[in-house]
Structure formats: C-alpha cells, structure tokens
N, C-alpha and C positions, 0 to 999 in steps of 0.2 A: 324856402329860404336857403339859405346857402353856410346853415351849420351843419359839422360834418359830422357830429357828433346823434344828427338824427339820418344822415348820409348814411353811418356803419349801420344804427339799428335796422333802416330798410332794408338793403343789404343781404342782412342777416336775415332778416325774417322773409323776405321775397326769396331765397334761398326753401327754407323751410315749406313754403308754402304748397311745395310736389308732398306732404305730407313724411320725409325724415325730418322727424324734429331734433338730430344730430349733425346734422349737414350744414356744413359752415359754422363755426365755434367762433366763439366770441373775439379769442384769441387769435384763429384766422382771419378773423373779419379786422380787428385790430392790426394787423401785423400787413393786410390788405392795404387797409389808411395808412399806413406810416412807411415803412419800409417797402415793404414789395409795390407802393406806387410809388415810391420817388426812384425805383430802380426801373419801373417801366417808363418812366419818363425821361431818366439819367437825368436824377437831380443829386447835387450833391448832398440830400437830407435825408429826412424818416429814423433816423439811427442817435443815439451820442455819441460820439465815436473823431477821439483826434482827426483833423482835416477835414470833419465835416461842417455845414456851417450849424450853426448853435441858435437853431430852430426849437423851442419851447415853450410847451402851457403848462403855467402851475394853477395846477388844481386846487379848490377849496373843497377838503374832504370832511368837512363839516356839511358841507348844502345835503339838505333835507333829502334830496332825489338818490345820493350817493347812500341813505342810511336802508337796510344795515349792509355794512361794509364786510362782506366773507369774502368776495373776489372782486378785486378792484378793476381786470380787466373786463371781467363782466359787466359791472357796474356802469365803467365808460360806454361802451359797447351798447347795451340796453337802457340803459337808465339817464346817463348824463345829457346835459345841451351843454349849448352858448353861457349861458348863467354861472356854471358851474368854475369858470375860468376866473381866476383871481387874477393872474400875468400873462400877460403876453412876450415872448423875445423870439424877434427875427435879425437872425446873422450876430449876434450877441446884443444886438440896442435891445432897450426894455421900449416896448409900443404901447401896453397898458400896464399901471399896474396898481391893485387896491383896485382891480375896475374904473379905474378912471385911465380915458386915453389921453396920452400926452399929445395936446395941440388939438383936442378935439373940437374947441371952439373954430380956428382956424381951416379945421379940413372941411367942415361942416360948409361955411362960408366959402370956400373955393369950391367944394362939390356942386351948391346952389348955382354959383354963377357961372360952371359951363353947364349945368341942366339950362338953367335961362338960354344962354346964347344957342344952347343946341334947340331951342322949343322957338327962339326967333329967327333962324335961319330960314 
C-alpha cells in the first residue's frame, strides 16, 4: 500500500535486520521521510519553516496504536498508519479533515471513469 507510515517502519527495521538493533533510529528514519527526502528530491517541504509550502498531518494522538505515548517519534515511526491521520493539508488547503475527504464523493467518481475508459481502450 502506499502509506508511509508503514514505509518508515520497514525502513527501519530492514535496516536492523544485519542484526544492530541501533542502526537507523527512529528519529533517523523519521527525519529520512520528511526532511532529508524532500531535500534529496529539491522539494520545497519536509520542514515548517517560512517559504516552505505548508505540507501537514495532524495526528490523532488518542488512536489506540499511538498508546502509550513515551516518544512520539517513535511511535510514528514504529507503531502509527494511514488511520492515525485526523487532517490532512497540502500547500496550506485542508484535503481531509475529521477523516473525511473534502469532495470525496467526486474524485471517487472521476477516478472510476478513467479506470473504465482506460480498461476500454
């Protein structure tokens, strides 16, 4: 699937897996997804940071998979998914939020109809 949130955990533990169970931190691995990839890509994101674009997930640090909560990078890193995301905002618009996507009925319906036209081609 294409949440990154089980992106860092692999990551992270396919790292491990030469048997240092030190190697690659959670907060490496974090700082990996965010920052240090949108710098290998020259994205203007990954950071909060004036002039950058206002690229964010808020978290619901309530879900179950977050508890208990000692280090929250960790917790991202190992423990969190997709689910865990309460908001969404890309370039400052909100794209979900409450977990509901705005217009999701809409994209839903355009998605389907170039999968069809792509499947009768």
């Amino acid at each position: 699937n294409l949440d990154m949130f089980e992106e860092m955990k692999f990551a992270s533990l396919l790292q491990k897996s030469q048997g240092n169970p030190v190697v690659m931190s959670a907060a490496e691995t974090f700082n990996m997804a965010t920052i240090n990839g949108a710098k290998a890509f020259r994205l203007n994101i990954g950071e909060l940071k004036e002039g950058k674009l206002a690229d964010l997930l808020l978290i619901n640090l309530k879900d179950t998979s977050l508890t208990p909560t000692h280090n929250l990078i960790s917790n991202l890193v190992y423990s969190a998914n997709g689910s865990c995301v309460d908001t969404t905002i890309c370039d400052g618009k909100i794209l979900m939020q409450d977990r509901i996507v705005i217009g999701e009925d809409e994209i839903i319906f355009k998605a389907r109809e170039v999968a069809k036209n792509l499947v009768n081609k």
